[in-house]
N, C-alpha and C positions, 0 to 999 in steps of 0.2 A: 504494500500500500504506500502512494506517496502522500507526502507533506502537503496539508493543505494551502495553494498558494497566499501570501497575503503582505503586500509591500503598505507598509505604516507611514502614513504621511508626516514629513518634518514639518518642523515647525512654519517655513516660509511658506508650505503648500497651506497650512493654516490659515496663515493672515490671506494668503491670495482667497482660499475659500470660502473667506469672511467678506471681503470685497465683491466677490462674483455674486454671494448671497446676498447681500444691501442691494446691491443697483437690481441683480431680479425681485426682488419684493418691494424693489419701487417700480416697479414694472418695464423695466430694459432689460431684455434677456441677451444674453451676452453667449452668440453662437448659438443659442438653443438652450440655454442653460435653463433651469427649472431647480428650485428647494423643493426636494424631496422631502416629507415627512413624514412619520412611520414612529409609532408605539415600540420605544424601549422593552427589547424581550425579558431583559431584568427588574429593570426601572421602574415602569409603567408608563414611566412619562414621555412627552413627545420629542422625537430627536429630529433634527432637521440639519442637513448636508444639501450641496447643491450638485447638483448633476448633469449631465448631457445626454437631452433627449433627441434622439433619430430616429428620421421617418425613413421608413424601405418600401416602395409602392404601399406608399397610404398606411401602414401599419407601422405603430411605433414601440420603441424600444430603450430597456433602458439597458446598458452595459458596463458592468465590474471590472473598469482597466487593471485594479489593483487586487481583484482579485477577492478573496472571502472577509471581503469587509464588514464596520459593523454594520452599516446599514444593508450589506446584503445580508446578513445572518438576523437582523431586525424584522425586514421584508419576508424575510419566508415566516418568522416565526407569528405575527400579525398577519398575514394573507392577504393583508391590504395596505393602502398608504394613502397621500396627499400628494399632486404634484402644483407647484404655485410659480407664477408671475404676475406681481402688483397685485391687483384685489382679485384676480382668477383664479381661483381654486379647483383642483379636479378631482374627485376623490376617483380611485381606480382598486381592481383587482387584477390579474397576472395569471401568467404561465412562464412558468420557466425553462426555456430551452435545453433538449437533449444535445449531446454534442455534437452530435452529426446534423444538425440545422443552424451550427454556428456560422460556418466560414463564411457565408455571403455577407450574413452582418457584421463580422470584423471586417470585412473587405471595406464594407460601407463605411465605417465610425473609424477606421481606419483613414481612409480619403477623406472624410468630413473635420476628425481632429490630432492626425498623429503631429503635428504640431505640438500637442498643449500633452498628447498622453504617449506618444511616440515611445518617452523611455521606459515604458512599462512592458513595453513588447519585446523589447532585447533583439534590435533590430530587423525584428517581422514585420514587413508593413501590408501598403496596400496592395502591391505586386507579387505576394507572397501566391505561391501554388494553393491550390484545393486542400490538398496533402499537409502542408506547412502549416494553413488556419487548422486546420483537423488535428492536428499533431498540437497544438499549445490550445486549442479550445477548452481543456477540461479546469485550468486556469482561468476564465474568466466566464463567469456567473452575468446570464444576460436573460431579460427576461421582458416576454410580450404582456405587454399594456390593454386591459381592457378599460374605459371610462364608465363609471356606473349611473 
């Protein structure tokens, strides 16, 4: 069995996360950005991280560049969450992707922001084979968005 993947944000990605999250909940979504929020599986209470949502022929998604984060281990445990920009709130529900339906959407969010998450992929990008997303798919947790 391997290690479950999970790169821990420093502290810089912090402050930037804090910044991407202000201006989306003033309502300028910065690339697609969205605060995710999602019922703490310990806690109770409500945790909110900002994310990048992508559309693939009309159907959106969200994707774990870093892998078994907490908000992905939050998300599954709650079965649902919030996605917000400004005063638009969405509450949803999800499916969470098998592996062998990843590679096109790494291909995608790969072209949309390996810029900003590039170094998470340990130089896989958008160019990569079929084979290559399939081969690192089991590393990032990506999951289809239903609106309720």
């Amino acid at each position: 069995m391997t290690a479950t993947r999970y790169i821990k944000p420093k502290k810089s990605t912090n402050v930037f996360n804090e910044a991407v999250a202000k201006l989306t909940n003033l309502g300028l979504s910065v690339w697609g950005s969205r605060v995710l929020t999602v019922v703490g599986r310990k806690s109770g209470e409500p945790r909110s991280v900002p994310v990048n949502l992508l559309t693939v022929d009309g159907v959106r998604y969200l994707v774990a560049p870093r892998g078994e984060t907490q908000w992905v281990r939050n998300l599954r445990a709650a079965g649902q969450g919030t996605l917000r920009v400004g005063r638009r709130v969405e509450a949803f529900t999800f499916r969470e992707l098998a592996d062998d339906e990843k590679p096109g959407i790494l291909r995608a969010y790969l072209k949309r922001w390996k810029f900003e998450v590039g170094v998470f992929f340990d130089g896989v990008d958008a160019k990569a084979s079929d084979e290559k997303l399939r081969e690192i798919a089991p590393g990032y947790p990506i999951f289809e968005i239903f609106t309720k």
